[in-house]
N, C-alpha and C positions, 0 to 999 in steps of 0.2 A: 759218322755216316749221315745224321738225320740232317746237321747241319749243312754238309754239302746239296744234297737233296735237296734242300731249302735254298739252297745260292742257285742254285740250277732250277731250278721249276722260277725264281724270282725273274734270273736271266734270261728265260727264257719270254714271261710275259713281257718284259722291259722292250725287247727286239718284235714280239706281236705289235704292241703298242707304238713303237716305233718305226713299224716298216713303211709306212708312206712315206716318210721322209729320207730312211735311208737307201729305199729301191730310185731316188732321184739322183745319187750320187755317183759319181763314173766309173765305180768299180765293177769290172766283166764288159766292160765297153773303153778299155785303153786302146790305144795302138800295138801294135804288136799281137794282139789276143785273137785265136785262130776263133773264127765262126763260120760255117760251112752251111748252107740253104737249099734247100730243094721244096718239091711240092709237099711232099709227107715227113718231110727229116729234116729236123735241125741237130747240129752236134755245135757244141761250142767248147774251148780248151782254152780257159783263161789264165793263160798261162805266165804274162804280163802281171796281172792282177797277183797272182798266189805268189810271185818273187816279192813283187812289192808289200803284202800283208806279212810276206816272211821278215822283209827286211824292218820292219814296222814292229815286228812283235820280237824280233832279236834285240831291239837296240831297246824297247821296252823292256824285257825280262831283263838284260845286262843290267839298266840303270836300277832297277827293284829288285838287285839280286837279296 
């Protein structure tokens, strides 16, 4: 347990440290990805983006099964 703790609190500052670079990337901003605007409301359903991360992390778990 402590050692996950510790993969997770590392992962975690790794994505702080790294967010200016990866908030530049086009994930949540594909085609297909509903985003909805008004004065006081944004809703966004990246919907696009979650198939694509899924298809990403399936074919990653398969090959490191």
């Amino acid at each position: 347990m402590q050692k996950f703790l510790i993969l997770l609190g590392s992962v975690i500052v790794l994505v702080g440290l790294l967010y200016p670079a990866l908030k530049k990337l086009p994930f949540g901003r594909l085609p297909g990805d509903i985003i909805f605007s008004s004065d006081k409301f944004t809703f966004a359903f990246p919907i696009v983006t979650c198939i694509v991360i899924s298809i990403l992390l399936s074919i990653f778990f398969n090959v490191f099964k």
